[in-house]
matplotlib code that plots the C-alpha trace (Angstrom):
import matplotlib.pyplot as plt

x = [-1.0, -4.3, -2.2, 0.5, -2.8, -3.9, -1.0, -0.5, -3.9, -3.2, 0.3, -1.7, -4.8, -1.3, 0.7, -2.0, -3.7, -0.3, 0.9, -1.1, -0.8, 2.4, 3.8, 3.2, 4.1, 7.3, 6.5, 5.9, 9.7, 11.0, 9.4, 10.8, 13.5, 15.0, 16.2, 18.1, 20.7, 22.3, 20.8, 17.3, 18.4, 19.5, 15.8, 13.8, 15.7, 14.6, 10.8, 11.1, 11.6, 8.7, 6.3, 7.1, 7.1, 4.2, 2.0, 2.1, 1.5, -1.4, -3.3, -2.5, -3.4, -6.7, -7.0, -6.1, -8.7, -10.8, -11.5, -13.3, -13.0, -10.1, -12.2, -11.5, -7.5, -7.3, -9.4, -7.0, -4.2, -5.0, -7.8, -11.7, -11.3, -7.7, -9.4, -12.0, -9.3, -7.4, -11.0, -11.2, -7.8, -7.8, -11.0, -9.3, -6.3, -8.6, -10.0, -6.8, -5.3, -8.7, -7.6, -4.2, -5.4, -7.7, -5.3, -2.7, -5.4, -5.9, -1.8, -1.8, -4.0, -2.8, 0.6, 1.2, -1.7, -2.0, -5.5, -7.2, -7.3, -9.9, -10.6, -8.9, -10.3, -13.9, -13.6, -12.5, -15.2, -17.9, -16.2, -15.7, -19.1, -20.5, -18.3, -19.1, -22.6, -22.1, -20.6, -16.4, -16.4, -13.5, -11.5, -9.5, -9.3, -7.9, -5.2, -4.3, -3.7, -2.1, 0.2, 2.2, 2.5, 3.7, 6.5, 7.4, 7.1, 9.4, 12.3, 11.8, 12.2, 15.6, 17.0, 15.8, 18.0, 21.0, 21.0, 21.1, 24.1, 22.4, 25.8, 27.0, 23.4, 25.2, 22.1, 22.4, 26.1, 26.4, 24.4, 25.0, 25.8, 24.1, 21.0, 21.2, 18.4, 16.5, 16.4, 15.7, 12.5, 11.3, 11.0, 9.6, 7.1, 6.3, 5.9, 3.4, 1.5, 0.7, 0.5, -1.8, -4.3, -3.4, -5.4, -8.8, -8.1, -5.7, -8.1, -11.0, -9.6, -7.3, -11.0, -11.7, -9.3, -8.6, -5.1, -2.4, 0.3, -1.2, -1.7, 1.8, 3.3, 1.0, 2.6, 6.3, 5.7, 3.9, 6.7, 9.3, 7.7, 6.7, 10.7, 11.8, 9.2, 10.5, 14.5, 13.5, 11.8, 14.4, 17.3, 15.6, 14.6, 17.9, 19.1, 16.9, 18.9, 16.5, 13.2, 11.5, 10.8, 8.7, 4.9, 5.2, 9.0, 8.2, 6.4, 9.3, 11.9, 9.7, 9.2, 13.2, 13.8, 11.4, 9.0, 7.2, 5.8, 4.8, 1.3, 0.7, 2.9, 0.6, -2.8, -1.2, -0.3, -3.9, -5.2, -2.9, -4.8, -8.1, -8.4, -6.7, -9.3, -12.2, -10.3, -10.0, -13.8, -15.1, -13.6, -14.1, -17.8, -18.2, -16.8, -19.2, -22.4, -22.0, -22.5, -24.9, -27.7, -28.2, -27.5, -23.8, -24.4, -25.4, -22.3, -19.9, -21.3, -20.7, -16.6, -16.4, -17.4, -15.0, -12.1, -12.8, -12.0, -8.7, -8.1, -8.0, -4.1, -1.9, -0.7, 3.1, 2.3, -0.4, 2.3, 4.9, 2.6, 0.1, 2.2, 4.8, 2.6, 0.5, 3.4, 4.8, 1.6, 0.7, 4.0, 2.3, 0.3, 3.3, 5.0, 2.2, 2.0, 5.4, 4.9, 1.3, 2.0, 0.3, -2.1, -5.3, -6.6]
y = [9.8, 10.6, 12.3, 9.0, 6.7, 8.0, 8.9, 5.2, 4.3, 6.9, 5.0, 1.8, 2.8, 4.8, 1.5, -0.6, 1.7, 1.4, -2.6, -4.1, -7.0, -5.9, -4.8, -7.7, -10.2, -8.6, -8.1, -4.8, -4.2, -5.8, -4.0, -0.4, -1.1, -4.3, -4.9, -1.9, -3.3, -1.6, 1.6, 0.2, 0.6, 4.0, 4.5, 2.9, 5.9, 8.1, 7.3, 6.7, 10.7, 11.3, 8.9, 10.6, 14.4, 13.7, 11.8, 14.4, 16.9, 15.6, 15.3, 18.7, 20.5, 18.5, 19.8, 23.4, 23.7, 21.3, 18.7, 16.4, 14.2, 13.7, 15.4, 18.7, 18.0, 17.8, 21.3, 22.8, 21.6, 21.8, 24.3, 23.1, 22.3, 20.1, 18.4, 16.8, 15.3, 14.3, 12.7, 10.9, 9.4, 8.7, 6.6, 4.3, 3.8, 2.7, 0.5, -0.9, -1.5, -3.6, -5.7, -6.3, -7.2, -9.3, -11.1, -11.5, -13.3, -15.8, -16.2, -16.6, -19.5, -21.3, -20.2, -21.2, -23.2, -25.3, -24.7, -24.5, -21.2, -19.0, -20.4, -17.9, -15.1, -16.1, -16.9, -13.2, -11.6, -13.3, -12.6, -8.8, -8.6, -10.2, -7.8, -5.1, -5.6, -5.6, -2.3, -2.0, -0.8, -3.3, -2.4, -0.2, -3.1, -5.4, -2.7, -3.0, -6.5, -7.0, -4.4, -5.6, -8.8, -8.0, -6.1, -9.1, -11.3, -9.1, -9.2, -12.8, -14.1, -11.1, -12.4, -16.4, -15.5, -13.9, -16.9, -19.3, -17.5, -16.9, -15.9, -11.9, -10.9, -10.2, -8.3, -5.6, -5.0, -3.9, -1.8, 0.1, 3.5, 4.8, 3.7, 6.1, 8.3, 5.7, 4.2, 7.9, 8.1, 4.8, 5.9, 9.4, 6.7, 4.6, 7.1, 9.3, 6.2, 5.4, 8.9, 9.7, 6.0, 6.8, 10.1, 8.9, 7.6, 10.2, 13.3, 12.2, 10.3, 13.7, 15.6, 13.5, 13.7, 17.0, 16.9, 18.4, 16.9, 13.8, 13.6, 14.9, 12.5, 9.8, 10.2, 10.2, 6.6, 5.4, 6.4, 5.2, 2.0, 1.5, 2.3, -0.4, -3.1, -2.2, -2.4, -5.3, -7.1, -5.8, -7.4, -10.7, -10.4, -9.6, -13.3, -14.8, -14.8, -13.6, -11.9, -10.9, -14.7, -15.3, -13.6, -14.2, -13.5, -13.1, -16.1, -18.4, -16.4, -17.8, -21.1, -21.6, -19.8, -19.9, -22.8, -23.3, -19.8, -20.6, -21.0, -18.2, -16.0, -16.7, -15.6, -12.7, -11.9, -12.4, -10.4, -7.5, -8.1, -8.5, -5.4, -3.6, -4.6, -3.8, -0.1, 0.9, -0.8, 1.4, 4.5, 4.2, 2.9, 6.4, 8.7, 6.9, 7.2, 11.0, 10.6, 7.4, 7.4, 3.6, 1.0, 0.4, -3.2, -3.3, -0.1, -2.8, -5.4, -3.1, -2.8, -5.9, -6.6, -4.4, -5.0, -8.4, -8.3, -6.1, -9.1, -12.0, -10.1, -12.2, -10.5, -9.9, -8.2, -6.1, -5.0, -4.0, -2.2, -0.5, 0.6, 2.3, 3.7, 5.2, 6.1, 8.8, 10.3, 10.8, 12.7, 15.9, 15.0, 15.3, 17.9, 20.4, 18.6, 19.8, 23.2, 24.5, 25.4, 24.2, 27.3, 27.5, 29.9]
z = [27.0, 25.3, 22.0, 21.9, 21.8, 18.6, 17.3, 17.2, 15.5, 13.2, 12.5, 11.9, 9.6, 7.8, 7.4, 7.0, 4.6, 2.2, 3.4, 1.0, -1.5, -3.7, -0.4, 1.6, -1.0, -1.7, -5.7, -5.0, -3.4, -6.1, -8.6, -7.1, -5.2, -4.7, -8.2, -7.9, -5.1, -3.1, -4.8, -3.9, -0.4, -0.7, -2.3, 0.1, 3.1, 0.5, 0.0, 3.8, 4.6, 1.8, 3.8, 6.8, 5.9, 3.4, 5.3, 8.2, 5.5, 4.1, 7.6, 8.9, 5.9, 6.1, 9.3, 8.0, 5.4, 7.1, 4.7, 5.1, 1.9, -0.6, -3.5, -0.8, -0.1, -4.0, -4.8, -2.5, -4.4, -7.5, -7.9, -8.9, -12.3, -12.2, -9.1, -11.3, -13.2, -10.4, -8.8, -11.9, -11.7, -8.3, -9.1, -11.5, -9.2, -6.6, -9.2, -10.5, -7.1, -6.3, -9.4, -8.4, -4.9, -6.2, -8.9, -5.7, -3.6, -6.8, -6.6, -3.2, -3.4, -6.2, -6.4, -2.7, -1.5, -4.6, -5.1, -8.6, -10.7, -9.7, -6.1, -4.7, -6.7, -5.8, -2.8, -1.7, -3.9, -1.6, 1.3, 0.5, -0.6, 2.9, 4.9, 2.7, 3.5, 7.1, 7.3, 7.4, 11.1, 11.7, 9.0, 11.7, 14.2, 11.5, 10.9, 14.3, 14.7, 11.1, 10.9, 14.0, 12.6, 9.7, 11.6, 13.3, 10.5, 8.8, 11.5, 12.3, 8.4, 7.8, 11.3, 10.1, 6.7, 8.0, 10.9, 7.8, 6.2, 2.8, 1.2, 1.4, -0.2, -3.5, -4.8, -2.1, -2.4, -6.1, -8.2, -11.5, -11.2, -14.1, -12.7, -10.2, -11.3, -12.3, -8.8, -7.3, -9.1, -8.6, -5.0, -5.7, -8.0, -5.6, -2.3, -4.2, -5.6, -2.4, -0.8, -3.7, -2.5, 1.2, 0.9, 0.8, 3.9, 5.8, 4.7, 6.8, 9.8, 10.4, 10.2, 13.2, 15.1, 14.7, 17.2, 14.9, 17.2, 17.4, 13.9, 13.3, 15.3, 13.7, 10.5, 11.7, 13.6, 10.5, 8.0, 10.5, 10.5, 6.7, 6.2, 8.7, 6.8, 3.3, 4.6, 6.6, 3.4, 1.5, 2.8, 3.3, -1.2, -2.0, -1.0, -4.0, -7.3, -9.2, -7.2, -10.1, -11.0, -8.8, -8.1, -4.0, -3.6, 0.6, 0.3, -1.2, 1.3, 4.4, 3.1, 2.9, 6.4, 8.6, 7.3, 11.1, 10.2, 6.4, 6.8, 9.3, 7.2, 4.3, 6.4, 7.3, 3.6, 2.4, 5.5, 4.0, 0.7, 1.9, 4.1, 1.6, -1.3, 1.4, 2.1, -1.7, -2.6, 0.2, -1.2, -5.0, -3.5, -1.6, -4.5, -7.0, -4.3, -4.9, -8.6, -8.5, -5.9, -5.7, -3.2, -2.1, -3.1, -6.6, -6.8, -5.1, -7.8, -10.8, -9.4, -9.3, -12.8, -14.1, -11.4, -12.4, -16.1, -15.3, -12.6, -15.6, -16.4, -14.3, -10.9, -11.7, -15.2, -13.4, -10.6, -13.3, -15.4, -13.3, -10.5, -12.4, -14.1, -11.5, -9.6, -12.0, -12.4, -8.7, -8.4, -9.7, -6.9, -4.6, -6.1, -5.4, -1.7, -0.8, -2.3, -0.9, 2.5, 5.3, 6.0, 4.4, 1.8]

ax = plt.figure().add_subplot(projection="3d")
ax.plot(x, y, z, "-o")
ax.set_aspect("equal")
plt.show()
């Protein structure tokens, strides 16, 4: 009973760890697999199995070579000197994903709430700052109650859709062939972009728990789960003619179907970005403290500054040029994941 009770907080820091703003909003879905079609579907089953084998993966080889940090996963994959590099990038991933976290809370608020430019964007700077002050011991907690929402949220808007009768869902019935390949490494893209984030996370709560079965079975129920979310969303964004014009696609979906749960829908969305901005501060935050020996805050300020600058791009370009982008680069990062076996040296 013991091994299924954290095998299920494992599967919630894991889902909640990669759910963030792109992926709650539905931009992110869009971006790598919806516009594909019917394709996209056969992609999202694909970057499904790589959640699930890959995220089991990284925990038990953490467990292996007892690691405690990602900087030790990454020596082990890549040897000390190609780890540096890989520390270095993983750094500014961390701080581009802040950005577009912190870009989607500004479109959150204005796009969907109608509030001025910039409200949004400061008012989740002082907020993550407070918390961040105040330790992030709830970070786990807030997985816990967000991430089962969202999986509800998600069934309750495809069901509210399909109830409606939103035509045949044209966009998930076709596709063009010769994209194939294209569509087949979006989702090789997109599960090592997040594997890659997911990491500085995974690598020490396996070192905790130290249960290879629990963890292993942790990281089947979270990939399971992440798959169901991203078919779930998946269906429901490929009733909008055209997904990509929007910057919340989710957002406009529940409005249409289900507009009881509009404004709850929208609190969970931001609690998505907001305890995903707190998780990737507190490990770019932790990975600088090793280089800088001053206090967390004025290291948190410093972030901010620059995440802030990157933040002024506006959320949708950010999504479609920084995710891609990261994506193909972390699948070195997977490639040498699926090859290093699970025994350490």
């Amino acid at each position: 009973m013991k091994k299924w009770s954290e095998a299920f907080q494992v599967a919630s820091v894991y889902v909640g760890t990669i759910v963030g703003a792109g992926f709650a909003t539905g931009r992110e879905i869009v971006e790598f697999f919806t516009r594909f079609g019917f394709l996209g579907t056969i992609a999202i089953f694909l970057a499904g199995i790589l959640f699930i084998v890959m995220g089991s993966k990284i925990m038990l080889v953490a467990i292996e070579i007892k690691a405690k940090s990602f900087e030790q996963l990454n020596e082990y994959l890549f040897g000390r000197r190609l780890a540096l590099i890989m520390n270095i990038f993983l750094m500014v991933m961390l701080t581009g994903v802040c950005a577009v976290m912190l870009s989607g809370s500004e479109a959150l608020f204005t796009e969907q709430l109608g509030l001025p430019s910039r409200t949004g964007l400061i008012f989740t700077i002082i907020l993550t700052l407070f918390v961040m002050a105040s330790g992030v011991k709830g970070l786990f907690a807030v997985n816990a109650l967000v991430v089962p929402m969202m999986v509800i949220f998600n069934f309750l808007v495809m069901l509210s859709v399909l109830k409606l009768g939103s035509g045949s869902i044209p966009l998930l019935l076709f596709s063009d062939v010769d994209r194939g390949g294209e569509a087949v490494l979006s989702a090789f893209s997109y599960a090592a972009f997040n594997l890659a984030l997911a990491q500085a996370v995974l690598v020490p709560m396996a070192a905790e728990i130290k249960d290879r079965t629990a963890v292993k079975l942790g990281g089947v129920i979270g990939g399971l789960l992440l798959t169901v979310i991203l078919l779930s969303s998946h269906v429901s964004l490929g009733t909008l003619p055209d997904p990509a014009g929007y910057e919340i696609p989710m957002a406009v979906i529940v409005k249409k179907a289900a507009g009881a749960l509009y404004y709850l829908y929208i609190l969970i969305i931001y609690g998505e970005i907001f305890t995903s901005l707190i998780g990737n501060l507190y490990g770019l935050e932790r990975q600088i403290r090793g280089y800088v020996p001053i206090h967390s805050f004025w290291i948190h300020i410093c972030i901010f500054l620059v995440v802030y600058l990157v933040s002024l791009v506006k959320y949708g370009t950010l999504l479609e040029l920084l995710y891609p982008l990261f994506g193909y680069i972390s699948i070195g990062f997977l490639i040498l994941l699926l090859i290093r076996p699970i025994k350490a040296r």
